[in-house]
C-alpha positions as CSV (number, residue, x, y, z in Angstrom):
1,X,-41.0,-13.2,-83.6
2,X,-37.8,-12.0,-82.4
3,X,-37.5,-9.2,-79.9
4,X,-36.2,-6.2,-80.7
5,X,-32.9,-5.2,-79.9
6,X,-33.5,-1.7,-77.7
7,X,-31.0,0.8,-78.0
8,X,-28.4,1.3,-75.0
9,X,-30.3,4.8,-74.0
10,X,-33.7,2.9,-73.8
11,X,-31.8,0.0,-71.7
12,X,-31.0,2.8,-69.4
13,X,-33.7,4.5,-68.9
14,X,-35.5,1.4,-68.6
15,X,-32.8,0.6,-65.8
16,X,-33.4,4.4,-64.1
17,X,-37.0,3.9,-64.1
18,X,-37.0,0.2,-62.5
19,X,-35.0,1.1,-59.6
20,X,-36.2,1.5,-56.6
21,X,-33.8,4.8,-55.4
22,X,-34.6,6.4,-58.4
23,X,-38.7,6.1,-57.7
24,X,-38.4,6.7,-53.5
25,X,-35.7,9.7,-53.7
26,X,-37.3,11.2,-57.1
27,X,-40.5,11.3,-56.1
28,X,-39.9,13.2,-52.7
29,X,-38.0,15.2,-54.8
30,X,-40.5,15.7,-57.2
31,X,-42.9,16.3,-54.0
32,X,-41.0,19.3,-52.6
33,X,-39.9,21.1,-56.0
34,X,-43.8,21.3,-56.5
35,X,-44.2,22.6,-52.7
36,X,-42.1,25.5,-53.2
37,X,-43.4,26.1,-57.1
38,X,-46.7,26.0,-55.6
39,X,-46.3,27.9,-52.4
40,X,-48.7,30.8,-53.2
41,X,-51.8,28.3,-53.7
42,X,-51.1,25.8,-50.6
43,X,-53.1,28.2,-48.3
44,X,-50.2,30.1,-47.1
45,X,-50.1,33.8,-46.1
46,X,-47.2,36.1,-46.3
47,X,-43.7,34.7,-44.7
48,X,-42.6,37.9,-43.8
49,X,-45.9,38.8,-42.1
50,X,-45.7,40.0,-38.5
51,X,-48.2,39.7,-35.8
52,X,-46.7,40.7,-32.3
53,X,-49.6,39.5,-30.6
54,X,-49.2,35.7,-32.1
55,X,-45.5,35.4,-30.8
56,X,-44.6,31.8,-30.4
57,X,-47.8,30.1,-30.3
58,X,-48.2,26.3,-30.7
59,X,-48.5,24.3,-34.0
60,X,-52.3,24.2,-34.7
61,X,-53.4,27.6,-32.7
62,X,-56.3,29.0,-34.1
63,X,-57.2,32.5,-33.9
64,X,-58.3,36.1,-36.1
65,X,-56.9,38.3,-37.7
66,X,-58.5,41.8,-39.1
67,X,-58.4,42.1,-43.1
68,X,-57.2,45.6,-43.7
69,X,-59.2,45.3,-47.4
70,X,-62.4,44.5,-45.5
71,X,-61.7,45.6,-42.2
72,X,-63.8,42.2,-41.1
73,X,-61.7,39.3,-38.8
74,X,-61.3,36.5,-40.2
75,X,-60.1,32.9,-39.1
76,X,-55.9,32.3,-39.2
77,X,-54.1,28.4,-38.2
78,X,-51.1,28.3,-37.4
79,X,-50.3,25.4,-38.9
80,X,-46.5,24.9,-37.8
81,X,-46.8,27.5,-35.0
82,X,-45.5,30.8,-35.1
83,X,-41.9,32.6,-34.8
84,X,-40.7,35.1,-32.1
85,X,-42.0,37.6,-34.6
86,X,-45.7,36.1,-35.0
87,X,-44.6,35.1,-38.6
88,X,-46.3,31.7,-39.4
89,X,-43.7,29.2,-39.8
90,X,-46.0,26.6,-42.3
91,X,-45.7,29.9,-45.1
92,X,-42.3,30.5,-44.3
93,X,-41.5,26.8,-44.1
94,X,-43.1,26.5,-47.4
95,X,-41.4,29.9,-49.4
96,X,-38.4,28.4,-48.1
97,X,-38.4,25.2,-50.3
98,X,-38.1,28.0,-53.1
99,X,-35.3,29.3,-52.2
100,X,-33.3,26.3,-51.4
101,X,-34.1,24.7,-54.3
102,X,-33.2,27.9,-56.3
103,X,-29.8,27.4,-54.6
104,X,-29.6,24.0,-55.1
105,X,-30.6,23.9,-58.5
106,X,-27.8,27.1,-59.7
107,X,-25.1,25.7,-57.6
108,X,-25.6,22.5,-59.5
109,X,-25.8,23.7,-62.9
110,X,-23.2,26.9,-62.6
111,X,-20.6,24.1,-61.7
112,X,-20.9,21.9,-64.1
113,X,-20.5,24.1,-66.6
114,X,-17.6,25.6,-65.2
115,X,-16.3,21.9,-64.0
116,X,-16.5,20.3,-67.2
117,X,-14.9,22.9,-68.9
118,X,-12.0,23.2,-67.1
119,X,-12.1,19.7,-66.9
120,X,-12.0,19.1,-70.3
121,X,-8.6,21.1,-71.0
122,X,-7.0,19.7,-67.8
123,X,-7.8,16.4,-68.9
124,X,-6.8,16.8,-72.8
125,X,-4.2,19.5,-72.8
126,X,-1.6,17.7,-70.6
127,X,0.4,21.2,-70.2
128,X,-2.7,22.3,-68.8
129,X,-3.2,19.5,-66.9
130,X,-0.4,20.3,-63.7
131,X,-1.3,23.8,-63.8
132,X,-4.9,23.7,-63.3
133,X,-5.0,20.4,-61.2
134,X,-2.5,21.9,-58.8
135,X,-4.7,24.7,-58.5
136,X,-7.8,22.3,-57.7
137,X,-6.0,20.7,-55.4
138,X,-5.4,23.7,-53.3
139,X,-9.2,24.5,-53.4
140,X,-9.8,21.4,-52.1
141,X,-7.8,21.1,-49.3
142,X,-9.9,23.7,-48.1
143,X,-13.1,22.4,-46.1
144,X,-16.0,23.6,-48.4
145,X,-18.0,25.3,-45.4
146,X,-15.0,27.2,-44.8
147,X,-14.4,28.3,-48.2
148,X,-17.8,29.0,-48.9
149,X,-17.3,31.3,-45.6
150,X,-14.2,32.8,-47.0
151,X,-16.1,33.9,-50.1
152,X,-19.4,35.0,-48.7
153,X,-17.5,37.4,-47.1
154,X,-16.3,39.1,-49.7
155,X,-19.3,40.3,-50.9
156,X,-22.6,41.9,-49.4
157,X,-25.2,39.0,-47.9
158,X,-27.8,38.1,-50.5
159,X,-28.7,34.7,-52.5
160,X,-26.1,35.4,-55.3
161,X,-23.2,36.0,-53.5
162,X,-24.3,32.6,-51.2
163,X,-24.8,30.8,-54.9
164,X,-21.1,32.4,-55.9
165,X,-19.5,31.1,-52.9
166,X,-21.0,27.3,-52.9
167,X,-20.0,27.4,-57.0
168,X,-16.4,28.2,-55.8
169,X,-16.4,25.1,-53.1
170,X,-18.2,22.6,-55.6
171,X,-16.7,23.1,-59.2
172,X,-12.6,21.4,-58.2
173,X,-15.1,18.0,-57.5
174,X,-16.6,18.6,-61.0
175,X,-13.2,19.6,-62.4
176,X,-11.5,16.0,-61.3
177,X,-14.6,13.8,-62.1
178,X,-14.8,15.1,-65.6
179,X,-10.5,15.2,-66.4
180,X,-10.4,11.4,-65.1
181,X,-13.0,10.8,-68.1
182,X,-11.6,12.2,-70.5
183,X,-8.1,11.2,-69.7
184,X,-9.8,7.1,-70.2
185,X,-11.4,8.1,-73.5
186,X,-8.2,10.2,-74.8
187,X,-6.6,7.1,-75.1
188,X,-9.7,5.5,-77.2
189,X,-8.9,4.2,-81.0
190,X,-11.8,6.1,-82.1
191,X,-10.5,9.4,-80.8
192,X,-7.1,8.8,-81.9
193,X,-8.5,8.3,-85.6
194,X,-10.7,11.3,-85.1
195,X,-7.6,13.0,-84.6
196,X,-5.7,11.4,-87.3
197,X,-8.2,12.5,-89.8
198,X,-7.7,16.0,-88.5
199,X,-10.5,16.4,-86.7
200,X,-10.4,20.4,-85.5
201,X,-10.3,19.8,-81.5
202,X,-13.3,22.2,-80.6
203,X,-15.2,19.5,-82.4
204,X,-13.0,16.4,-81.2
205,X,-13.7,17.3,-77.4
206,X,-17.7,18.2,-78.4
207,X,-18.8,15.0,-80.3
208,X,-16.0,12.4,-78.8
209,X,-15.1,13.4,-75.5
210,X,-18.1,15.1,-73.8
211,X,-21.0,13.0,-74.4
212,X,-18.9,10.2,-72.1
213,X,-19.4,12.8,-69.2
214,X,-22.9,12.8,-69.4
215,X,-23.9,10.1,-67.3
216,X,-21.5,10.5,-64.4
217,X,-22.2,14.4,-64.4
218,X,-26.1,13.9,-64.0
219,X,-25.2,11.3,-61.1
220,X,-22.8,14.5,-59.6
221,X,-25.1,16.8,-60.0
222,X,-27.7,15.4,-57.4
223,X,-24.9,15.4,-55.0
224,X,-23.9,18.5,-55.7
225,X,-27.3,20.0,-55.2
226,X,-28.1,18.1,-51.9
227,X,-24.4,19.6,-50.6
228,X,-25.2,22.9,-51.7
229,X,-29.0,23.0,-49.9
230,X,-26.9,21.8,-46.7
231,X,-24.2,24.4,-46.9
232,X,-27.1,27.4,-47.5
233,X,-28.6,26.2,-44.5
234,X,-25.4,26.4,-42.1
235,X,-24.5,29.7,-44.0
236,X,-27.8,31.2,-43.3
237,X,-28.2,29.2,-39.3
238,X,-24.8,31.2,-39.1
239,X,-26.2,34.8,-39.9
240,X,-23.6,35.0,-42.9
241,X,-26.1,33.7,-45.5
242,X,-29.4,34.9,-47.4
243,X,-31.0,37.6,-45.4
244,X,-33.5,37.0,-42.6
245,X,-36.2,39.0,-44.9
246,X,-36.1,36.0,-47.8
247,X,-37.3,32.5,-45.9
248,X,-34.7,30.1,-46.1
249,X,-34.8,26.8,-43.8
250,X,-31.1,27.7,-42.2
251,X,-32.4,31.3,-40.8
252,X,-35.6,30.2,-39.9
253,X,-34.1,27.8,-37.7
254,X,-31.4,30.5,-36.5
255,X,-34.1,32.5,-35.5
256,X,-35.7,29.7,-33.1
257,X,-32.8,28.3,-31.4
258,X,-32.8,30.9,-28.8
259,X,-36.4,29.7,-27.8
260,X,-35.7,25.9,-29.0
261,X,-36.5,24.7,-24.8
262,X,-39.2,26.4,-25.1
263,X,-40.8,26.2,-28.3
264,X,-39.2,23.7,-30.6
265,X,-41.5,24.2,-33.2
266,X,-39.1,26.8,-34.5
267,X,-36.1,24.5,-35.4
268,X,-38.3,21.3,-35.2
269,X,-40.5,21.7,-38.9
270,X,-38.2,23.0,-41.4
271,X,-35.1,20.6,-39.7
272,X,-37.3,18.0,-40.9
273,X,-38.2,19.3,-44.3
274,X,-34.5,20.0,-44.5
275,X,-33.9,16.8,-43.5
276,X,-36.3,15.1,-46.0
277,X,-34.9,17.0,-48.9
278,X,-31.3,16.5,-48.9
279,X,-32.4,12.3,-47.8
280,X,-34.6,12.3,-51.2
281,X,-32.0,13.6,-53.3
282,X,-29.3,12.1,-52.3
283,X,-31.3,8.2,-52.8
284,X,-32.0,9.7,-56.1
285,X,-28.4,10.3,-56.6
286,X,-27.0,6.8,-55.2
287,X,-30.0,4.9,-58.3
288,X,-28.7,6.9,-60.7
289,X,-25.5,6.2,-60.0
290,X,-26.3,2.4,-59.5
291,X,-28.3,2.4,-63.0
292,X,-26.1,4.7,-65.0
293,X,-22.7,4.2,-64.0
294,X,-20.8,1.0,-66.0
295,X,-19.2,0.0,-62.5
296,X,-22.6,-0.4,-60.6
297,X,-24.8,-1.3,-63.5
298,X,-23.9,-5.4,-62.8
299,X,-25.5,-4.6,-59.3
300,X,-28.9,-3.6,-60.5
C-alpha cells in the first residue's frame, strides 16, 4: 500500500517533536513551569517568613522551629540556606519561578498582540508604513534595559508596571518581524485575487495574511519570554523592579550580594535556576526555529 501523504502541519509537528532542542530546552521548560505551579506542595514554607535567629545559615542546616497552632517545635532544613532575614531561600527560590514566569509569559503574549497588530498595518497600509516604522525605529535605538528603566519609572514599583515597561522594549521586535511578512505575502497571486474579488480587508489580513505569522511569532515568542525573565531580574537586582515582599530571582539575589564573600548561597542558587531557565527556553526557541522556519527547515 501506498503511504499516506501527511498534511504539512503533521510534517511539522513531526519535525518539532524529533528535534533534539525542542525535547532538551522544552522539557527544562516544562520542569520549571511545574516548579513554580507547584510551589505550595514541594515542601516549602512561607518566602516571606522571617526568623532572626536563622540569619545566613548554610545550605542544608537543620534546626526547630515553634508552631504557633500547636505551640510544639518541630524540625526546619534549610535547604538552600537562609537570607540576611532568616527567610529560607529553597521557598523563596521556588515562589520565584512563579513570578518570573508570570512575567515572562505576559510580556510574551501582551506583545504579540500588540506587535502583530501594528505590524500588520505598517506592513499593508504603505501610508502607515513610514509613520509607524519611523516610530519603531526610534524605540529601538533605545537599549531595552534602559527603556524598560525609563518606563518603570513612571509608575509606582509592582509586577505590572515591570510587565508594562518590558512590553514597551519588546513589541518594535514584534512590530518588524511581523511587517517583513506580510510585506512577502502582499505581493502573493492569491492575495491579489482575494483582493480582486473584493475581499473586505478586515477579512483579507485575517484569513490571508496572518496565519503566515504564525510560525515565526511562536519561534519569537520564546525569545521574547527568555529576554523579558532576564530584564525582570536586573530590574529587580537594581531595586527598581517587583518589590522585595513578592520573591523574584533578581531581588533575592540583590539582597545577598552584600554578604556574597561570605555567604554565596544567597546569589549562588537562584543565579543558577536563573540561569537554567532562560538556557532551556532559549534551546527551545533556536528547534523551533530550526523546525518551523522555511529557511532552517533543510538543516533538520
Amino acid at each position: 500500500m501506498a503511504a499516506v501523504d501527511q498534511s504539512p502541519f503533521r510534517q511539522t509537528l513531526g519535525r518539532v517533536f524529533s528535534n533534539t532542542s525542542v525535547l532538551i530546552g522544552g522539557g527544562l521548560a516544562l520542569v520549571i513551569v511545574l516548579i513554580g505551579l507547584l510551589a505550595p506542595f514541594l515542601d516549602t514554607r512561607d518566602p516571606s517568613g522571617i526568623s532572626p535567629s536563622n540569619r545566613n545559615k548554610p545550605p542544608g542546616f537543620e534546626t526547630t522551629i515553634r508552631d504557633y497552632d500547636t505551640g510544639q517545635k518541630i524540625p526546619v532544613t534549610y535547604r538552600m540556606g537562609s537570607d540576611t532575614l532568616g527567610r529560607d531561600i529553597y521557598s523563596r527560590v521556588v515562589y520565584g519561578a512563579r513570578t518570573s514566569l508570570i512575567v515572562g509569559v505576559s510580556v510574551a503574549g501582551i506583545a504579540i498582540i500588540m506587535g502583530t497588530l501594528i505590524g500588520l498595518i505598517a506592513g499593508y497600509f504603505r501610508w502607515a508604513d513610514g509613520i509607524i516604522m519611523r516610530i519603531m525605529d526610534g524605540m529601538m535605538a533605545i537599549p531595552a534595559i534602559l527603556l524598560a528603566i525609563a518606563v518603570v519609572s513612571l509608575f509606582s514599583a509592582g509586577l505590572l508596571s515591570v510587565i508594562i515597561a518590558i512590553v514597551v522594549s519588546e513589541i518594535p521586535r514584534v512590530v518588524r518581524l511581523v511587517r517583513s511578512v506580510v510585506l512577502s505575502i502582499r505581493e502573493e497571486p492569491y492575495v491579489e485575487a482575494a483582493i480582486t474579488a473584493g475581499t473586505p480587508t478586515p477579512t483579507l489580513l485575517i484569513r490571508h495574511v496572518l496565519p503566515n505569522t504564525l510560525a515565526p511569532l511562536i519561534v519569537q515568542g520564546t525569545f521574547i519570554v527568555a529576554s523579558a525573565i532576564i530584564v525582570e531580574a536586573i530590574l529587580s537586582f537594581l531595586g527598581i523592579g517587583i518589590p522585595p515582599d513578592i520573591p523574584t530571582w533578581g531581588n533575592i539575589m540583590a539582597e545577598g550580594r552584600q554578604v556574597f564573600q561570605l555567604h554565596p548561597h544567597n546569589i549562588l542558587y537562584p543565579g543558577i535556576i536563573l540561569g537554567l531557565t532562560v538556557l532551556s527556553v532559549n534551546i527551545l526557541g533556536d528547534g523551533l526555529r530550526d523546525t518551523m522556519d522555511p529557511r532552517f527547515s533543510k538543516r533538520v
